[in-house]
KOLMILUM-196856 format. One line per 4 residues: number of its first residue (from 1); their letters; for each residue x negated, y, z of N, C-alpha, C. Coordinates in steps of 0.05 Angstrom, whole numbers, always signed. Atoms other than C-alpha are relative to their C-alpha. Layout:
N
NUM> A> X,Y,Z,X,Y,Z,X,Y,Z | ...
//
This chain:
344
1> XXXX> +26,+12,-6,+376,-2401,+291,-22,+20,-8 | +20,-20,+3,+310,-2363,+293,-10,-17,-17 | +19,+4,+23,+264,-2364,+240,-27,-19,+11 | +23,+14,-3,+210,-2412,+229,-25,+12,+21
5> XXXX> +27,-13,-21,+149,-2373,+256,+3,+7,+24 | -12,-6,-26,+190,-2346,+308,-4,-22,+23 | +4,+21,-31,+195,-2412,+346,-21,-8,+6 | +21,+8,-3,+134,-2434,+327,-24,+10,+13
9> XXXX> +24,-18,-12,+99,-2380,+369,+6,+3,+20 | -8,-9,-33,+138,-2377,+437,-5,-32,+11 | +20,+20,-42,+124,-2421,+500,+29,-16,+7 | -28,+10,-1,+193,-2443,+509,+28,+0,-15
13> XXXX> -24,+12,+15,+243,-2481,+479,+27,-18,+5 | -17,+6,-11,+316,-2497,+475,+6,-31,-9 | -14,+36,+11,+351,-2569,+450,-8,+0,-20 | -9,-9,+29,+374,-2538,+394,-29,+7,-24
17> XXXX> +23,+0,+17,+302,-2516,+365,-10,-16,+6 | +20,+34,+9,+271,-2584,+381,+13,-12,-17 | -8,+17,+17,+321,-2618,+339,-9,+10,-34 | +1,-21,+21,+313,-2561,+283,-33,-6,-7
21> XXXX> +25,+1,-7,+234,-2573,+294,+3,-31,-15 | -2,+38,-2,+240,-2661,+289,+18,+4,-30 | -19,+9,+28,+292,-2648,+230,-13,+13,-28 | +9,-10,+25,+240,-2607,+181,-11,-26,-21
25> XXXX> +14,+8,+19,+232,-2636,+113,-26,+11,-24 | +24,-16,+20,+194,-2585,+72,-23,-5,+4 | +34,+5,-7,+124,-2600,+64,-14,+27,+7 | +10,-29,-3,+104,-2530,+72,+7,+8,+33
29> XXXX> -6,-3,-25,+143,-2520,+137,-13,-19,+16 | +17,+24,-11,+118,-2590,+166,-29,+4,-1 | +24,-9,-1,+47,-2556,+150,+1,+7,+27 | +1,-25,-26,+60,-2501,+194,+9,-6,+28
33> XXXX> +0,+7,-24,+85,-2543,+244,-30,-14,+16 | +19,+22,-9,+24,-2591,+249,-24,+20,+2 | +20,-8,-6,-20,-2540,+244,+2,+24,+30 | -5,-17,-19,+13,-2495,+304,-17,-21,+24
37> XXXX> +1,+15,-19,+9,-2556,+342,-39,-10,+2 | +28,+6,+4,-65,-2572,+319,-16,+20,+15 | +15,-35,-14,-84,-2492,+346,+0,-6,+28 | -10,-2,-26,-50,-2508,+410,-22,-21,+16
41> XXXX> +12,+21,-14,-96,-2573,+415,-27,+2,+4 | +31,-22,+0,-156,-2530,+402,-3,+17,+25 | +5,-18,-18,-145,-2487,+447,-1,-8,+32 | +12,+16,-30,-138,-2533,+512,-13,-10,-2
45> XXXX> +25,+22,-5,-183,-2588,+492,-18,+4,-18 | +22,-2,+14,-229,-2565,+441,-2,-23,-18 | +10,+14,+19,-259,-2611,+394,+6,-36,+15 | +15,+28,-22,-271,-2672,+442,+24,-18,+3
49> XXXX> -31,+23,-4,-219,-2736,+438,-12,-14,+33 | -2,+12,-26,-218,-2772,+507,+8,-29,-5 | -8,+20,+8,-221,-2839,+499,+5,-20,+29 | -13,+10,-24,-183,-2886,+548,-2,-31,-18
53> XXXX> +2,+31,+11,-213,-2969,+549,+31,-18,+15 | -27,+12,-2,-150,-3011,+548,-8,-29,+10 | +0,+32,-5,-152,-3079,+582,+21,-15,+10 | -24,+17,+1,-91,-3124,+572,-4,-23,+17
57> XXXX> +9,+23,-19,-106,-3173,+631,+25,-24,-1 | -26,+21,+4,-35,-3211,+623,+20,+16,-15 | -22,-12,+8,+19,-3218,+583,+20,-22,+8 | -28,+8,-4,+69,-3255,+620,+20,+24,+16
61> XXXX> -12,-19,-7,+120,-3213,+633,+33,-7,+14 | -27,+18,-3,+192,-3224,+676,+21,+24,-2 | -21,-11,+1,+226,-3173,+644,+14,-5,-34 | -17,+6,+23,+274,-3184,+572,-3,+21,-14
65> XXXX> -5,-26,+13,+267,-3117,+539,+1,-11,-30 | -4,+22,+29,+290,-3138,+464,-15,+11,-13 | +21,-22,+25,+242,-3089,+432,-25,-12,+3 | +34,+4,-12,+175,-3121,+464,-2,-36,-5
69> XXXX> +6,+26,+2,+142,-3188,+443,-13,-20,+24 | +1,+19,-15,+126,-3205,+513,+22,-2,+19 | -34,+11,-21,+201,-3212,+540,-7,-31,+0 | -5,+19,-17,+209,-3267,+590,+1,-22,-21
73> XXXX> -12,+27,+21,+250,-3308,+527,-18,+3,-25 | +7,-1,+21,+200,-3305,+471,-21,-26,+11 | +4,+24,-8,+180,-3379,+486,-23,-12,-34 | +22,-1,+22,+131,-3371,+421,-20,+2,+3
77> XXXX> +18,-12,-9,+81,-3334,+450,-16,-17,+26 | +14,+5,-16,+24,-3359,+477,-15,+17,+24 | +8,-9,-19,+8,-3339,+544,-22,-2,+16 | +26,+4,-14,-51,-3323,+588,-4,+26,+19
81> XXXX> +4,-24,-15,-73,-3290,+643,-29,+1,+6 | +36,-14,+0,-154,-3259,+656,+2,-6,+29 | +5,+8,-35,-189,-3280,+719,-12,+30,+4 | +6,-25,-16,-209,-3224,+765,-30,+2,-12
85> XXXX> +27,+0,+17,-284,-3238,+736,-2,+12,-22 | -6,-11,+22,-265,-3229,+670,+13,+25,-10 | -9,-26,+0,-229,-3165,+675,-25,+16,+10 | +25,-23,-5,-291,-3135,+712,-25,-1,-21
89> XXXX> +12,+6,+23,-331,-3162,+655,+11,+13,-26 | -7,-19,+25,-289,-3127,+603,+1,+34,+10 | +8,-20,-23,-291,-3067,+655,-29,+13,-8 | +15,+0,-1,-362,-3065,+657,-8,+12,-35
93> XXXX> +1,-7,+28,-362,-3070,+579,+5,+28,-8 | -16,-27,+4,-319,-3004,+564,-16,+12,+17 | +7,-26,-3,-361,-2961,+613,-29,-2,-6 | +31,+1,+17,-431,-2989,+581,+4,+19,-29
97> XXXX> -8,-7,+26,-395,-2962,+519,+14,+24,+3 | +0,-33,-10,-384,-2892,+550,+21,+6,+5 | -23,-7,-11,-314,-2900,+574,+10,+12,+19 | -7,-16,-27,-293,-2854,+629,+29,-14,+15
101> XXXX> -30,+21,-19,-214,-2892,+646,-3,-19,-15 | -6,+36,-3,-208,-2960,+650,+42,-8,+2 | -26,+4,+4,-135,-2974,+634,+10,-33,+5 | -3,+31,-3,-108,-3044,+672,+33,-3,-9
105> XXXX> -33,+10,+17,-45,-3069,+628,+9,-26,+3 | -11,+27,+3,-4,-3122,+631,+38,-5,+5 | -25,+16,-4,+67,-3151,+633,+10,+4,+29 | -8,+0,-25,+113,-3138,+688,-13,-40,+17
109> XXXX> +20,+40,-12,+59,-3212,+730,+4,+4,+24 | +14,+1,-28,+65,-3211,+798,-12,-22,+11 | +24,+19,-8,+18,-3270,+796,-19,+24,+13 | +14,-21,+0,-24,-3208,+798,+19,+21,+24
113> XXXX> -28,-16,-19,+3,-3182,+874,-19,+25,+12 | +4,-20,-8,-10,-3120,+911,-30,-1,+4 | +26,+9,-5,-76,-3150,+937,-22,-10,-25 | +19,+16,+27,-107,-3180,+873,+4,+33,-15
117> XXXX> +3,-27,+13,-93,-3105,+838,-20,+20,+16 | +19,-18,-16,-123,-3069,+894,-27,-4,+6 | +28,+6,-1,-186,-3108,+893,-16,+7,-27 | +1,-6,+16,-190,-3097,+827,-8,+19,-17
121> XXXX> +5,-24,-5,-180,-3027,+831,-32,+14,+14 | +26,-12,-14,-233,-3019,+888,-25,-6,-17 | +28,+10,+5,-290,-3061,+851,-8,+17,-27 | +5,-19,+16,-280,-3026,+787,-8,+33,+17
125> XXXX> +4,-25,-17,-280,-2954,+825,-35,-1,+15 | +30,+0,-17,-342,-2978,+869,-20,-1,-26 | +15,+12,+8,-380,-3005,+815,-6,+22,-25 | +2,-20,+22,-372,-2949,+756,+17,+28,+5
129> XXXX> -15,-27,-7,-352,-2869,+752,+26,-4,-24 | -16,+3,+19,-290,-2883,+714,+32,+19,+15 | -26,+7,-5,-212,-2863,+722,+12,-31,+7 | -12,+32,+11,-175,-2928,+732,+33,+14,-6
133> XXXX> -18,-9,+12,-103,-2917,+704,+13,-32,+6 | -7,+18,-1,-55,-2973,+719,+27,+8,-29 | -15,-1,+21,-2,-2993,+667,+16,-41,+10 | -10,+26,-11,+37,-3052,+700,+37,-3,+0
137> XXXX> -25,+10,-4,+109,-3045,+701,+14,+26,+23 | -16,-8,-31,+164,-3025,+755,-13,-17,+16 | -5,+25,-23,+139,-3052,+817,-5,+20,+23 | -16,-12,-29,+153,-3039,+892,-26,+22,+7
141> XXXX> +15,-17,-4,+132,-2965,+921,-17,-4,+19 | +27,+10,-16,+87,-3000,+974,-18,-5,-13 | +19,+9,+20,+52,-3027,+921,-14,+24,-22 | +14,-16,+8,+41,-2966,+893,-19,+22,+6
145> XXXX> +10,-15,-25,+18,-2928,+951,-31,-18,+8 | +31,+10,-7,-34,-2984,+969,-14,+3,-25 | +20,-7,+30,-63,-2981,+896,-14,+20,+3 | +3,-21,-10,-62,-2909,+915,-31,+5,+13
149> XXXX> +28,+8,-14,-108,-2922,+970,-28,-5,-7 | +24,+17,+5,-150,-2970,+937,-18,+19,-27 | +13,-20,+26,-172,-2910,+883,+12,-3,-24 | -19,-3,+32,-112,-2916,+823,-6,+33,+1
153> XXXX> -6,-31,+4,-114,-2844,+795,+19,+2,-20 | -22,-10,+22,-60,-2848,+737,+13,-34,+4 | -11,+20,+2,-4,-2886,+728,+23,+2,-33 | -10,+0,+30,+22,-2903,+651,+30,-18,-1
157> XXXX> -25,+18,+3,+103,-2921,+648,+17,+7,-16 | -8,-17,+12,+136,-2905,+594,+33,+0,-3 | -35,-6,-9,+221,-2890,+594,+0,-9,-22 | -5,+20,+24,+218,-2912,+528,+24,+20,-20
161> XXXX> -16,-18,+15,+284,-2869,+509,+1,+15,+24 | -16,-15,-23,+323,-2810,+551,+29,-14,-1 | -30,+10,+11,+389,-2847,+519,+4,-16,+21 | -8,+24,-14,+414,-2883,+586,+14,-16,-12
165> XXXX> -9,+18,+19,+465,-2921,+536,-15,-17,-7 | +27,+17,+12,+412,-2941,+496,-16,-13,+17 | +16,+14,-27,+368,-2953,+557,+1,-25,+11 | -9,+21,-15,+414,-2997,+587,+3,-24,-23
169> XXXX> -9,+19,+14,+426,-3039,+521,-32,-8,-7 | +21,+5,+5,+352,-3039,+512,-11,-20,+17 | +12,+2,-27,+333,-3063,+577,+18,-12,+21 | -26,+22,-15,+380,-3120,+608,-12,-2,+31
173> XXXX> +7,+6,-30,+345,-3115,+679,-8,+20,+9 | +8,-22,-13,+335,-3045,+689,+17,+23,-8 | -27,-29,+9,+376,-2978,+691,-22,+25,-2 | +14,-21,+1,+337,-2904,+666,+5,+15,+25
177> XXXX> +8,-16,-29,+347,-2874,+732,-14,-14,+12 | +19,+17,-21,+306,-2930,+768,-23,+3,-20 | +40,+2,+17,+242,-2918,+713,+5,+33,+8 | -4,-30,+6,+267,-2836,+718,-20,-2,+33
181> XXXX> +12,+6,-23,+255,-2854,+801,-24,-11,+14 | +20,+4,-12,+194,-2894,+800,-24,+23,-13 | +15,-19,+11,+159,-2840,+758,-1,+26,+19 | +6,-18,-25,+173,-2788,+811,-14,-7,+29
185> XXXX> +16,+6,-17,+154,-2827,+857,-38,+1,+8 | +33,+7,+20,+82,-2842,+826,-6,+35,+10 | +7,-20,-11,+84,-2766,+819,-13,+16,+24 | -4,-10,-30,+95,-2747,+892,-21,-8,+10
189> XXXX> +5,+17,-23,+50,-2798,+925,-31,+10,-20 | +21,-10,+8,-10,-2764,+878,-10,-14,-23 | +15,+12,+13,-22,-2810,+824,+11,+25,-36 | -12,-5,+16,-21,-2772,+755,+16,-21,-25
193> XXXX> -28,+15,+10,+40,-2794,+714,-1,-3,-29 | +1,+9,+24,+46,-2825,+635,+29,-5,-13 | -22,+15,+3,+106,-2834,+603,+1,+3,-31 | -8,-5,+27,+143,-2821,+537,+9,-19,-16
197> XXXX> -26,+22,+19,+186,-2860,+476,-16,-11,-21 | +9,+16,+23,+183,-2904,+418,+13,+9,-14 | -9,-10,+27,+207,-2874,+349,+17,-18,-19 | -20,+17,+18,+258,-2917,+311,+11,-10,+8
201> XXXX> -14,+23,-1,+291,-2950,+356,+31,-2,-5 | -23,-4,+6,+357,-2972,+332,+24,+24,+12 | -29,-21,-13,+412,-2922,+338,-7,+29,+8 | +18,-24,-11,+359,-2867,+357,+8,+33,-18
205> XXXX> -9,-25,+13,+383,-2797,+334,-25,+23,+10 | +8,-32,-18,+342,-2732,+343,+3,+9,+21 | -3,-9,-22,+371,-2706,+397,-4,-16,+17 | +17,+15,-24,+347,-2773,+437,-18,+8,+7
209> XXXX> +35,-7,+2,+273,-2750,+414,-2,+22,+16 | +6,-20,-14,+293,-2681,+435,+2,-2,+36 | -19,+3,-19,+319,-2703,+495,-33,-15,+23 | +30,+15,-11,+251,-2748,+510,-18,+23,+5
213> XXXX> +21,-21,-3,+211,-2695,+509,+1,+16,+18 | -7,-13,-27,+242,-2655,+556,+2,-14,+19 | +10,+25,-24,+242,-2708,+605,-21,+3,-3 | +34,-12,-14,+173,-2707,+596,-12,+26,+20
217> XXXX> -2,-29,-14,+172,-2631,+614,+0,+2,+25 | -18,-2,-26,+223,-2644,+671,-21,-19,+23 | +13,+8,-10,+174,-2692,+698,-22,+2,+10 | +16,-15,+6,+127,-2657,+694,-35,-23,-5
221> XXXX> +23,+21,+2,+72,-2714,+664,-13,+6,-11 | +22,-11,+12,+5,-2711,+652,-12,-11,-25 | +17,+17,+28,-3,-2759,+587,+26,-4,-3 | -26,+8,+9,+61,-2765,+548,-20,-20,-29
225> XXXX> +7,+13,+26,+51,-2822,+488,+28,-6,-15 | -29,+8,+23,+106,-2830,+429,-16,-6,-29 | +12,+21,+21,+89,-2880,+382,+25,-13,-14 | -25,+14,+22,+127,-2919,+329,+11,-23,+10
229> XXXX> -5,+32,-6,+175,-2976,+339,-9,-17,-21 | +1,+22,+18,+148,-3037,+303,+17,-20,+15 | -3,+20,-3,+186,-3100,+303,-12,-19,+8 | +15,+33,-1,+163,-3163,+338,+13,-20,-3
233> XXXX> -7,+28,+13,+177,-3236,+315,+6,-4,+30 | -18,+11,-33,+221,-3275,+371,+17,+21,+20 | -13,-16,-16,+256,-3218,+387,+26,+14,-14 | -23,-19,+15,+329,-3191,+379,+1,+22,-18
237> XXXX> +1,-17,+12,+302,-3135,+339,-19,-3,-19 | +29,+18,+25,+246,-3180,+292,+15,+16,-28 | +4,-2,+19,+284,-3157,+240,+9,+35,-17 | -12,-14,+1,+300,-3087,+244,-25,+18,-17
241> XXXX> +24,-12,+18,+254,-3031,+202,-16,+10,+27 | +17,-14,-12,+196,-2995,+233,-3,+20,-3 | -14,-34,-11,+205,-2925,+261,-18,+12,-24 | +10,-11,+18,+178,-2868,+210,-16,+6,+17
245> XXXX> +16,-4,-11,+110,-2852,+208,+3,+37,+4 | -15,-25,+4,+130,-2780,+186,+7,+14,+30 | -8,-12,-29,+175,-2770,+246,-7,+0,+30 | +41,+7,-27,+109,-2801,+294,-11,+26,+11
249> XXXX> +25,-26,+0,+75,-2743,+270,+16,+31,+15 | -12,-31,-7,+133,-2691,+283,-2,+1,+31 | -2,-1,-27,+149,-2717,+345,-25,+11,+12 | +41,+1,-6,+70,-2717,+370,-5,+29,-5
253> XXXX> +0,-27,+5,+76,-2641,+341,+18,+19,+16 | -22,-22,-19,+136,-2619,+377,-12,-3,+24 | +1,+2,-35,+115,-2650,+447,-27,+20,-7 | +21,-25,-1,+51,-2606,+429,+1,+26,+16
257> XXXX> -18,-31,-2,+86,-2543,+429,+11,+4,+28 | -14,-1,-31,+131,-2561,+490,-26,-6,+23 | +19,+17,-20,+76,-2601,+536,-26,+14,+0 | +33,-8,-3,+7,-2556,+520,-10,-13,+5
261> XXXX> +25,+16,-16,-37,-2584,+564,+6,-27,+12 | -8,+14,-9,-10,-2643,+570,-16,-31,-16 | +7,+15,+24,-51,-2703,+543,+12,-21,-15 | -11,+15,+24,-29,-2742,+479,-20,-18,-17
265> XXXX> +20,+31,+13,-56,-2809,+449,+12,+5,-22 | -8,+18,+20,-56,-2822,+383,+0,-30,-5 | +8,+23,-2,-31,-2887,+387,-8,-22,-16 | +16,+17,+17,-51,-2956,+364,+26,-7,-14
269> XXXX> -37,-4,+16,+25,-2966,+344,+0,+18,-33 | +6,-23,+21,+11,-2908,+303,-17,-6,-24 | +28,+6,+15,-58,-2935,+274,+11,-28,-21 | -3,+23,+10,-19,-3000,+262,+24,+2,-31
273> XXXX> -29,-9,+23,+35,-2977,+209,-12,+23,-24 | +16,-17,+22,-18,-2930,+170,-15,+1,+13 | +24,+15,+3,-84,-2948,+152,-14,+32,+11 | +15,-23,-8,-104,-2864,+179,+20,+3,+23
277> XXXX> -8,-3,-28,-56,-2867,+240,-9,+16,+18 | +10,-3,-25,-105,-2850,+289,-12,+33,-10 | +2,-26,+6,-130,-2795,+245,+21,+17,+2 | -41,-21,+1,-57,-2762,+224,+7,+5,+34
281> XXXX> -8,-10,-23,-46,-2769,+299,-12,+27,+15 | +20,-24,-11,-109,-2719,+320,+2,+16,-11 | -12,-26,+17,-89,-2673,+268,+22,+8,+8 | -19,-11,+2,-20,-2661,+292,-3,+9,+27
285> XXXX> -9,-8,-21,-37,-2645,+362,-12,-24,+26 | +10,+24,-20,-65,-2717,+397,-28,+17,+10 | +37,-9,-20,-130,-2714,+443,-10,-20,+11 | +11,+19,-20,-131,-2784,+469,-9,-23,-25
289> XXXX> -1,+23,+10,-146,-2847,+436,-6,-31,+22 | +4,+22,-22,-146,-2914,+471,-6,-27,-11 | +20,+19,+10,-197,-2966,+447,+14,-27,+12 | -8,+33,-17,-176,-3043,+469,-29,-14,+7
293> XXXX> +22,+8,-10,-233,-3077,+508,+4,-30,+10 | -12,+31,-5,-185,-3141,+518,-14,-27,-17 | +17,+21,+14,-234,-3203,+506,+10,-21,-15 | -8,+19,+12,-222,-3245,+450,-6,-34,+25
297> XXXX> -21,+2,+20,-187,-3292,+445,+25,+13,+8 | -17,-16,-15,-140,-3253,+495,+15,+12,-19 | -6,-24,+16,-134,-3196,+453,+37,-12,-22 | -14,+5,+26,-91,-3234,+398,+25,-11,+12
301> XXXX> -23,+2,-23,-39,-3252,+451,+9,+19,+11 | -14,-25,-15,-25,-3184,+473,+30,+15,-27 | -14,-5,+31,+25,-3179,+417,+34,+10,+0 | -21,-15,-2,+78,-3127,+434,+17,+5,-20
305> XXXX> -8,+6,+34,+91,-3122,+367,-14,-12,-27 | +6,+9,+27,+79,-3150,+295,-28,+18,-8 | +19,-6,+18,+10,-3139,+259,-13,+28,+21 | +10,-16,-8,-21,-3100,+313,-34,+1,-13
309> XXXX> +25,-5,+19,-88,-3065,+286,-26,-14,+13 | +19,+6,-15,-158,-3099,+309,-2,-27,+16 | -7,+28,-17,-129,-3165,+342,-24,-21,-5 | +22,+26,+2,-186,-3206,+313,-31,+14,+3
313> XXXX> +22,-1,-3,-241,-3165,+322,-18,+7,+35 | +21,+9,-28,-297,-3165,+379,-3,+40,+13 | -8,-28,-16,-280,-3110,+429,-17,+31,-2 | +22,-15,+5,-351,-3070,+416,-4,+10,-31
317> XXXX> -5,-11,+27,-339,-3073,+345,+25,+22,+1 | -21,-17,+10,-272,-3046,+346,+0,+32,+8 | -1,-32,-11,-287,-2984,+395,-26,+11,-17 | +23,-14,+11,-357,-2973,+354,+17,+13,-25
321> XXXX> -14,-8,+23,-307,-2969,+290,+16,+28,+9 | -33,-15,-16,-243,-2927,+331,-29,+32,-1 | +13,-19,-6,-315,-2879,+346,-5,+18,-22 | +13,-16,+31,-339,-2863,+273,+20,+7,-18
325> XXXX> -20,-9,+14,-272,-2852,+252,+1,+27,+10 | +7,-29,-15,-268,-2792,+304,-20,+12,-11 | +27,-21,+5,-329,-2764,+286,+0,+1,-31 | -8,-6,+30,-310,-2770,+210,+11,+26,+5
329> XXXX> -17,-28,-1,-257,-2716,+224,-13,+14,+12 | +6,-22,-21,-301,-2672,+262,+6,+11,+17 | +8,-7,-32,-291,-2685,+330,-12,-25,+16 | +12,+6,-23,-322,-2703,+386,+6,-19,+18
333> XXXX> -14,+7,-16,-324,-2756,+434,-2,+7,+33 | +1,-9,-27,-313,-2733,+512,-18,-15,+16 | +21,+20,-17,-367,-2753,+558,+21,+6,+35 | -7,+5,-23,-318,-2737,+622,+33,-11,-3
337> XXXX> -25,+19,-2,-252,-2769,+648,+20,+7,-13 | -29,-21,+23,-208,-2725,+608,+23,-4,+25 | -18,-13,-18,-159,-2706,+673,+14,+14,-11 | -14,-25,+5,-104,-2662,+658,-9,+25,+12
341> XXXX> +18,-24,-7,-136,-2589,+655,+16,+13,+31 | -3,-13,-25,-88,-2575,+715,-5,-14,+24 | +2,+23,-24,-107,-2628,+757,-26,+12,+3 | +29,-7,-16,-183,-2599,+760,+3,+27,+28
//
């Protein structure tokens, strides 16, 4: 194996030094990683975080995934879905509040059908200069083509692992070549593409992580996110630990290295499991952050997992807070859409 500095200075990498990378404990070496990866994040995006408004419009969901608190069977959870009003009203909110993408989330709903998304799409688009970014699920490639149409510019899905094993035990209604397939798809048909894993989940070895990451690569996507697993209540995995924050940060440092220009959220996952999350994340290499704009009482129903951060507070408060934390660390917030630099 090559020497530390060695890898930490070339452009391409094999398995074998991502695992070597993900498996440092020394605090001295783990410096030199976070700060390679910090140079790297300097040098595409400069100072300036990109902040992406999140709006959780539903969380019914009809898929089982045992890791997520809105599977089909978690008959705990109070449910709700946002009228088309109300979404353009939290819409509206986030780009009064200088948001450039509008991020529409929700639960595999097809209450919410091809036609009710694409109006959606258009009125936001007509009405403000934003991104819109969908974040909805698997659903059919007509449906993603008219979205297309109707002005979607990114599409956020994440594979969750590369481990098809795992995949398939994770995910009782779906196989990793059918999320590997609708992600190329997305690709192809012009929308830019989101993906990436969750950190702890049972059974998860290194070489999954390494393995995620390169899928990213191979995909070639323009926003990878890898965030922590937390536990949610009502779910086959309520009682399992929550992924390290530690190996959050490595990961988030390695995809650096591999992905450049590729943008990276520090997530709210992240924010939620340590009380500087969002900071530690922008230090190792992040550029994104993604504010929640989901109107109480909504908000506290979007509950993917346990003790998410901000659930009770008032959507203007929380992104005025999410702002003066950034600007603590001395940076910046982006006044344009934050695109991937090769998409301009």
């Amino acid at each position: 194996m090559k020497e530390l500095d060695e890898i930490l200075n070339q452009e391409n990498f094999s398995r074998d030094e991502l695992i070597f990378l993900l498996n440092l404990s020394d605090e001295f070496q783990k410096k030199k990683l976070f700060d390679t990866a910090n140079r790297l994040r300097l040098k595409y995006f400069g100072e300036q975080v990109h902040l992406r408004g999140i709006i959780e419009f539903s969380n019914y969901c009809a898929q089982n995934c045992v890791y997520c608190g809105l599977r089909e069977d978690n008959f705990a959870l109070n449910r709700y879905r946002m009228s088309v009003d109300e979404i353009l009203v939290a819409a509206k909110k986030a780009y009064i509040g200088g948001i450039k993408t509008i991020i529409l989330q929700s639960g595999e709903d097809n209450f919410f059908d091809t036609d009710m998304i694409s109006y959606l799409i258009y009125s936001i688009k007509k009405q403000f200069d934003v991104a819109v970014t969908l974040s909805t699920g698997e659903r059919g490639f007509d449906e993603y083509k008219a979205w297309k149409i109707a002005g979607a510019d990114r599409y956020l899905m994440k594979h969750e692992t590369a481990n098809r094993k795992s995949y398939s035990a994770f995910h009782s209604k779906g196989r990793l070549e059918e999320r590997i397939n609708h992600l190329k798809y997305l690709k192809m048909i012009g929308y830019q593409i989101g993906s990436g894993n969750m950190i702890g989940l049972p059974g998860q070895k290194l070489e999954d992580i390494a393995d995620d990451i390169l899928l990213c690569k191979e995909l070639d996507v323009d926003m990878a996110a890898f965030g922590p697993f937390i536990p949610a209540p009502f779910t086959p995995l309520q009682s399992q630990t929550a992924g390290s924050v530690d190996l959050t940060l490595k990961t988030m440092a390695v995809a650096r290295l591999v992905l450049r220009d590729v943008n990276i959220p520090a997530t709210t996952a992240l924010d939620s499991i340590d009380v500087e999350g969002r900071e530690k994340g922008l230090n190792v290499g992040a550029n994104v952050v993604m504010p929640d704009f989901t109107p109480l009482p909504y908000r506290e129903y979007y509950q993917i997992y346990k003790n998410k951060r901000g659930l009770s507070e008032d959507p203007i408060e929380s992104h005025n807070k999410i702002k003066n934390r950034i600007e603590a660390i001395g940076r910046g917030i982006s006044n344009n859409r934050g695109d991937r630099l090769t998409q301009n």
